[in-house]
C-alpha positions in Angstrom: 155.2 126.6 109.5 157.9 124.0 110.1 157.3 120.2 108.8 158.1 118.7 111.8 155.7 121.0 113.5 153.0 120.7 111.2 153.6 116.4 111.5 153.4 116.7 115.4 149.9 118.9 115.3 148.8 116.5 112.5 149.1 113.5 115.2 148.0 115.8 118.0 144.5 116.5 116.3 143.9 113.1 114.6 144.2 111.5 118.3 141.9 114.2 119.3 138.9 113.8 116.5 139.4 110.2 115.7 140.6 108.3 118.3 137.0 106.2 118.2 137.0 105.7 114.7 137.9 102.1 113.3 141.3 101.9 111.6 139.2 101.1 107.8 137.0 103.8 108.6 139.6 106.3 108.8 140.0 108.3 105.4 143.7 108.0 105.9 143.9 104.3 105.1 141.8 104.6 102.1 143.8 107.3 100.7 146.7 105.5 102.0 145.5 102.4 100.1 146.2 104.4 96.3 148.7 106.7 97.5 151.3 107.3 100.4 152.7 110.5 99.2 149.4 112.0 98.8 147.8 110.5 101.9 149.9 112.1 103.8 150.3 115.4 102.2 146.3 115.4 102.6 146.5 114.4 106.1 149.1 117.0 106.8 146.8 119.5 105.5 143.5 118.8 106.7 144.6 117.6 109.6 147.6 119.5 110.5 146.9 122.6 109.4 142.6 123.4 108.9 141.6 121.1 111.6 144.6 121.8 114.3 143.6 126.1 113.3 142.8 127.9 116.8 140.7 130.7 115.1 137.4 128.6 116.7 137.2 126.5 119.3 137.2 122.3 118.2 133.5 122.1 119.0 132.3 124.5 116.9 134.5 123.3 113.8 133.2 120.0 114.1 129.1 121.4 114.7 130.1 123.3 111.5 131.5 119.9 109.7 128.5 118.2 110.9 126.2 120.8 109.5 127.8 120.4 106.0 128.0 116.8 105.9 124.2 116.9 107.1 123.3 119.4 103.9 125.4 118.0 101.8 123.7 114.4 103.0 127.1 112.6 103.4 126.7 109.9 106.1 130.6 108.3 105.7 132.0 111.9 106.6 129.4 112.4 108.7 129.9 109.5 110.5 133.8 110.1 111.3 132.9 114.1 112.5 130.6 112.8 114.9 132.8 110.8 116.7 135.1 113.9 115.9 132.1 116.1 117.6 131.4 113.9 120.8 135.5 113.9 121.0 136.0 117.4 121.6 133.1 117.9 124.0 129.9 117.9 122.3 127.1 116.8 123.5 124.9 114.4 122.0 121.9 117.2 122.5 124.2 120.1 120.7 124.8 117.6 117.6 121.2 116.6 117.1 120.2 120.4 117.5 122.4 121.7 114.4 120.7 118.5 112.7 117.5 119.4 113.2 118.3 123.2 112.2 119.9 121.8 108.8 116.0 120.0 108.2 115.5 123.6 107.3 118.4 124.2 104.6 119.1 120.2 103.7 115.6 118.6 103.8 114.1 116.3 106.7 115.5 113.3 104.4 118.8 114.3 105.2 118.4 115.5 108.6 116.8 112.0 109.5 120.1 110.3 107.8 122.2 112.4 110.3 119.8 111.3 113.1 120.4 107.5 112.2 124.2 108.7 111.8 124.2 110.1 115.2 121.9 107.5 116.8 124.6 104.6 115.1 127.2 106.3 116.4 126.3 107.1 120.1 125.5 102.6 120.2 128.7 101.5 118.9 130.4 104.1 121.8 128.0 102.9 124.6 126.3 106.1 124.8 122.5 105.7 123.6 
């Protein structure tokens, strides 16, 4: 694919997903922070290439990204694909459905971390 159009998907999708996120909550900065070059190149990939893929729709790559983060019990990430999630058209409902069905895979510990995650999330966007 062509740089310049990989750079303008890149943009395209990170205003789409993150758009709510604060600026030092973005993992762009913190990468940034140690190294342009390869904050970039790692932008351009996720971002402008996995993310930006039209093989499945944006709402189910982020309810997939939320499942993982909630297995995997990673509240940071989890916290930036929610907003990511709510973004694209999910529901509040949707996202704490596939965190309830994790409880069966992750554990209810982690499932109730995603539920604080979730319930954080939807109060600092006026939604609760």
């Amino acid at each position: 694919m062509d740089p310049k159009e990989i750079a303008k998907k890149t943009g395209k999708t990170a205003k789409l997903y993150f758009s709510t996120v604060k600026e030092e909550e973005k993992p762009y900065n913190l990468w940034r922070h140690f190294d342009k070059g390869l904050a970039k190149d790692m932008s351009l990939y996720i971002t402008g290439q996995m993310y930006a893929r039209e093989k499945i729709p944006h709402q189910t790559r982020q309810l997939v990204t939320v499942a993982a983060l909630t297995v995997l019990s990673k509240p940071d990430e989890l916290k930036l694909h929610t907003h990511a999630a709510l973004n694209v058209g999910c529901t509040k409902e949707e996202i704490a459905e596939v965190i309830f069905q994790t409880s069966i895979y992750g554990g209810v510990p982690a499932a109730n971390t995603a539920l604080t995650v979730l319930k954080e999330v939807l109060e600092e966007r006026g939604e609760e």
